[in-house]
N, C-alpha and C positions, 0 to 999 in steps of 0.2 A: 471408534467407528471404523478404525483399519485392523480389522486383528493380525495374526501370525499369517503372514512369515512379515509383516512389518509393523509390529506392537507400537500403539501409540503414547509415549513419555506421558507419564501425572506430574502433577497437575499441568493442564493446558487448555488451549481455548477448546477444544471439543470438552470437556472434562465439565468445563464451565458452562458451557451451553447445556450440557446434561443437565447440570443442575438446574438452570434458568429454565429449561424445558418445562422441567417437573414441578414449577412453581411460579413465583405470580406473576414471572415475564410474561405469560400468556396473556394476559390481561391485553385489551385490546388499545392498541396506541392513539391517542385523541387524533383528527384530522388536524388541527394546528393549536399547538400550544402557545400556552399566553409569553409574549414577549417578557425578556428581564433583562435589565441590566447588568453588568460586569465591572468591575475594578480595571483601573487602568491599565496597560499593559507598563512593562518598562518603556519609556521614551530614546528612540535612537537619535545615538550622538551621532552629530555632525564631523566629518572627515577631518583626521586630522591635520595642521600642517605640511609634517612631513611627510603625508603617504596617504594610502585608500583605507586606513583604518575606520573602521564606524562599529555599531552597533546594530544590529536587524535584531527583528523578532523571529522568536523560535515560539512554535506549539507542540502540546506532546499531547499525545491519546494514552489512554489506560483503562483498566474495567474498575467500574465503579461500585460491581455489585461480588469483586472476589475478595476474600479474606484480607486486609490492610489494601486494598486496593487504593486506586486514587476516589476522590469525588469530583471530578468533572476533568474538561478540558484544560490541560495544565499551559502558562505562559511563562515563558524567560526571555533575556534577548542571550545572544550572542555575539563577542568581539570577532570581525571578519577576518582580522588578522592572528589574532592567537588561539582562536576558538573558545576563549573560556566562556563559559555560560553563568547568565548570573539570574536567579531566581524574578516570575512575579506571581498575580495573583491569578485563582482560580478560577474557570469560566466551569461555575456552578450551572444545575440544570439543563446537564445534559448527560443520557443514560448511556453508559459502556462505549465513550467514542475510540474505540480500536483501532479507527484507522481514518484519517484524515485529508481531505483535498481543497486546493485553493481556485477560486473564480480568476479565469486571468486579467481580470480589473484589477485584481489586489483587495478588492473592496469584500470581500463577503468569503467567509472556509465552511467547510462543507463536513460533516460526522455522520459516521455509521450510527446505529444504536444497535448494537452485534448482542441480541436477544433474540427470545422465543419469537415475541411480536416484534419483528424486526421494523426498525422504522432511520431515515434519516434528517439531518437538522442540517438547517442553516442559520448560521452567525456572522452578524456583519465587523463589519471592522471601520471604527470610524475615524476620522481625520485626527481626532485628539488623541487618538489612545488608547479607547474604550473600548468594548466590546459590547456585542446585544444578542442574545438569544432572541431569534427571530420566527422559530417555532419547527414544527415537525411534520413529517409526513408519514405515512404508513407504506414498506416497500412491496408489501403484499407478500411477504416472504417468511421467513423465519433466519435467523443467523446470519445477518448483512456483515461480510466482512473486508469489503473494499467498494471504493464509488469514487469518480471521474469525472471533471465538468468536458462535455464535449468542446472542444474548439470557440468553436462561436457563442459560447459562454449562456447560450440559452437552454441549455439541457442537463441532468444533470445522470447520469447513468451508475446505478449501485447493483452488487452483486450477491444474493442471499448462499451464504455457504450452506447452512442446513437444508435447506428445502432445492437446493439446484434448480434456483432460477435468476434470471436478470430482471431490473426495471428500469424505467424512464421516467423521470417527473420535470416538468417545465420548471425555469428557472425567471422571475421576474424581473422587471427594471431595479428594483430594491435589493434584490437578491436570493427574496421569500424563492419558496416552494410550492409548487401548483399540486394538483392532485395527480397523482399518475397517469401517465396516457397509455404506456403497455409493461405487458408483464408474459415472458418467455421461462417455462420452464424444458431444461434438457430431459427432456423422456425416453431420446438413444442418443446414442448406442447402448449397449447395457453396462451397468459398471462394471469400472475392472477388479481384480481378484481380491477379495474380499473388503469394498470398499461400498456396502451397502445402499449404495443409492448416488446421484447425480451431488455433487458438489461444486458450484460455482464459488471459483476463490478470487477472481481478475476480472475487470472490464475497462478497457482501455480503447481509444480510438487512433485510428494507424495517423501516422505522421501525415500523408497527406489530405487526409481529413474524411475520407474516402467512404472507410469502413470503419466497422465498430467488433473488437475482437473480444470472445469471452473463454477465458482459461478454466476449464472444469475437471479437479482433481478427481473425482469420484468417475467421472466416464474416460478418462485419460483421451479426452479429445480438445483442440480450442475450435470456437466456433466462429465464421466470420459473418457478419450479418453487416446488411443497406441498412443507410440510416436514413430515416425522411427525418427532413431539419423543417418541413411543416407541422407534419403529424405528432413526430414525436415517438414515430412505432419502427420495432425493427422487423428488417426480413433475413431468414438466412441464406446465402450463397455459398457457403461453402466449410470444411469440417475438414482437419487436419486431427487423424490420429496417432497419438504418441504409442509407446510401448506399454501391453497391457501391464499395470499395476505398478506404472512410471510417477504415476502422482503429481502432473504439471501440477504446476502453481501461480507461479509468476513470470511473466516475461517484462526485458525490456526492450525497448527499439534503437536500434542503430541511427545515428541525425541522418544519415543518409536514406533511410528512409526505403531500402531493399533486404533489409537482414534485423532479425530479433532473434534475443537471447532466454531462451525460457528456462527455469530450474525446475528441475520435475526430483518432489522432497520423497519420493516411498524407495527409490533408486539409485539415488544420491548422484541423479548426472544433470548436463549444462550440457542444452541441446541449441545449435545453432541451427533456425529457423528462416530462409528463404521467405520472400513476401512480395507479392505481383502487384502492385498498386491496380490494376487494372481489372482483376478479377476477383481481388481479397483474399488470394489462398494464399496461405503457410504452407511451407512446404519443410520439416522438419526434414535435419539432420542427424546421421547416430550422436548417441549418447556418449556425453565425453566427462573426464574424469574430475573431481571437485580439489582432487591432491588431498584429501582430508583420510584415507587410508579405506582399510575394510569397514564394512560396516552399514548404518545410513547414518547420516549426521544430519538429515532432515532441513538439507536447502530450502531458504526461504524467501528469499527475493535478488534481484541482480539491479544494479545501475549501473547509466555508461557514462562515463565521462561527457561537459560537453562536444570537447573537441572529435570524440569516437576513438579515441585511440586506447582506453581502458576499460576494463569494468571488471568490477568487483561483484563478490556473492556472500550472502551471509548463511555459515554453517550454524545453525543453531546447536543441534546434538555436539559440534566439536568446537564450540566456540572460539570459532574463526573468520576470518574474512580469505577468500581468495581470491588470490589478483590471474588477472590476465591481460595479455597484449593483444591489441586491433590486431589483423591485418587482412588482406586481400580486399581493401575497401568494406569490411564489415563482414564477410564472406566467412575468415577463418578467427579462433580463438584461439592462443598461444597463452598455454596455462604457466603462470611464472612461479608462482608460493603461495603459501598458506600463512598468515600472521594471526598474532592471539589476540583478540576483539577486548580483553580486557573487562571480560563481564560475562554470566552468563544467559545463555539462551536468548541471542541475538535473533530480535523477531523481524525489525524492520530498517533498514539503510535508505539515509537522504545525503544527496551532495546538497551541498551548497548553493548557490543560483550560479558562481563560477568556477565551479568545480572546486575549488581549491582546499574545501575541508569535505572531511566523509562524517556523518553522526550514524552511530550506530544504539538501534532501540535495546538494552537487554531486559528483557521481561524477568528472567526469575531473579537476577539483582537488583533489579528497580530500579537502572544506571541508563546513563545515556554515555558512551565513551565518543570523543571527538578525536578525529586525525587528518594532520595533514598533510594533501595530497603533493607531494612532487613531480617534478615536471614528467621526469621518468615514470613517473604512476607508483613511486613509492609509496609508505604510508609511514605516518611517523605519528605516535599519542601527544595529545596534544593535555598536559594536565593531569586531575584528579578525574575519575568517573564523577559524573553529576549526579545526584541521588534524584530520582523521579520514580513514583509508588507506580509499581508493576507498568513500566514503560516500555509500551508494544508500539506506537508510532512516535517518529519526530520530522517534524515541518518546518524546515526553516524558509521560511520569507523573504522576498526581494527589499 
């Protein structure tokens, strides 16, 4: 969908959605599918003795419909202190979860279905260990390839790559899916150079709960919209554009809550992003370097530490991670090194709930590599790569 002068790598998720396009993804997504049960998750240990050691749960997203892909929503836990990850069972019956998000109950995750008829699911998470497919929604979209529960845990906002648009579906006391309440597509500015139409990659809601910001690679703008927490509908306020045929993607937010980090993958820069709590505008900064050389190596997403003092980026094309240092209260990025991610085509980066280990997704290995984090913001591997079938997200759980 990007030709020359920034060719897009095969096989990948555009690649794949081509295919799904042209075939029975189209098929129209039921309004709520029948609930199913799921196999236990692993059970977290309790702390050890000596120390905060335990085990949490980890979830991983994958396509279900690409060649050895996964079949559903994959389950492991993880040791907090070594990072090793130990296998569980499959949360079946659910289509291409790509990318995943948690309720901030704990009680309920949230999946794309990154298809022609794009749709998203909710899965509860029960007290014992279990899981439940709790059914689906239709996003009125095509190629959902990221989703958000708003703050206040009643909303649940996903973002359709193919068709550049966002939506909104109410979220239940249970944790079900209501039926949509809006549906925004970006129709300008026009896309950038040759990047064929609006592409919604991002929808995230600002730190202070404010606003609701939508990253669209394909017009290389992010969009900031009011969010009614009645209605359920957005409005826009305001349009920050990037550099034409920069490619945003993804941003993250400083905890301070005045500065985000956006990677814009057609360009291969890591733009530091000003943010007005008061009127919702981004206000981007030039384009700063990835350290990963000539080239594009096709950044992919950014996180920050929680304290704010680091964040890292995942190079997919150079299968790396780059670090940098906070400083000026979140204002400036201070690019340190490039480290080798240990797999390739790192799609998706999660910390930990306390910073202290990095997972990184890599899709054409099928691996999850885990490191960890130093206090300096080093990165140190933590282990063997985990084998997980084309693993595009990883979720680890409080």
């Amino acid at each position: 969908m990007n030709p020359a002068p920034h060719p897009r790598p095969a096989p990948g998720r555009r690649g794949l959605l081509g295919g799904l396009l042209a075939g029975a993804a189209l098929a129209a997504v039921p309004a709520l599918a029948a609930p199913a049960r799921a196999g236990a998750r692993p059970a977290p240990a309790p702390a050890s003795p000596g120390g905060p050691r335990a085990t949490r749960p980890l979830l991983l997203g994958t396509y279900t419909s690409e060649g050895g892909g996964g079949t559903g929503i994959g389950t492991a836990a993880y040791d907090t202190g070594t990072g090793a990850i130990t296998p569980g069972p499959v949360i079946s019956g659910v289509e291409n979860p790509s990318y995943l998000a948690p309720h901030p109950s704990g009680a309920t995750v949230y999946a794309v279905a990154e298809q022609g008829a794009g749709a998203v699911t909710a899965v509860a998470i029960g007290p014992d260990g279990t899981y439940e497919v709790l059914g689906s929604r239709p996003t009125g979209g095509s190629g959902p390839t990221h989703l958000s529960v708003h703050p206040s845990g009643r909303w649940l906002l996903s973002a359709n790559y193919t068709s550049g648009s966002v939506a909104v579906h109410p979220i239940a006391e249970d944790g079900s899916l209501g039926e949509r309440t809006d549906l925004v597509t970006h129709s300008s500015p026009p896309p950038g150079p040759g990047q064929g139409g609006p592409h919604a990659h991002q929808i995230v809601t600002s730190p202070d709960g404010g606003h609701v910001l939508a990253v669209d690679l394909g017009t290389d703008t992010v969009y900031t919209y009011r969010f009614d927490t009645s209605a359920g509908t957005l409005t826009e306020v305001s349009r920050a554009a990037l550099t034409p045929g920069s490619g945003p993607r993804h941003l993250a937010f400083h905890p301070g809550g005045r500065f985000a980090y956006l990677a814009c993958e057609l360009d291969n820069t890591m733009v530091v992003c000003a943010y007005d709590p008061a009127t919702g505008a981004l206000t981007p900064g030039p384009g700063q370097s990835t350290g990963t050389g000539s080239g594009v190596s096709y950044p992919a997403q950014p996180v920050v530490t929680g304290e704010g003092a680091y964040v890292y980026l995942a190079n997919r094309g150079h299968n790396s991670l780059t670090r940098y240092a906070v400083e000026g209260d979140g204002a400036v990025l201070r690019l340190l090194d490039t480290v080798p991610v240990g797999g390739d085509w790192p799609r998706q980066l999660a910390l930990s709930p306390d910073s202290s280990l990095l997972f990184a997704a890599n899709q054409r290995s099928s691996t999850v590599t885990v490191f960890g984090v130093g206090p300096d913001g080093s990165l140190t591997g933590a282990g063997t790569p985990f084998p997980a079938p084309v693993a595009v997200c990883v979720l680890p759980l409080p």
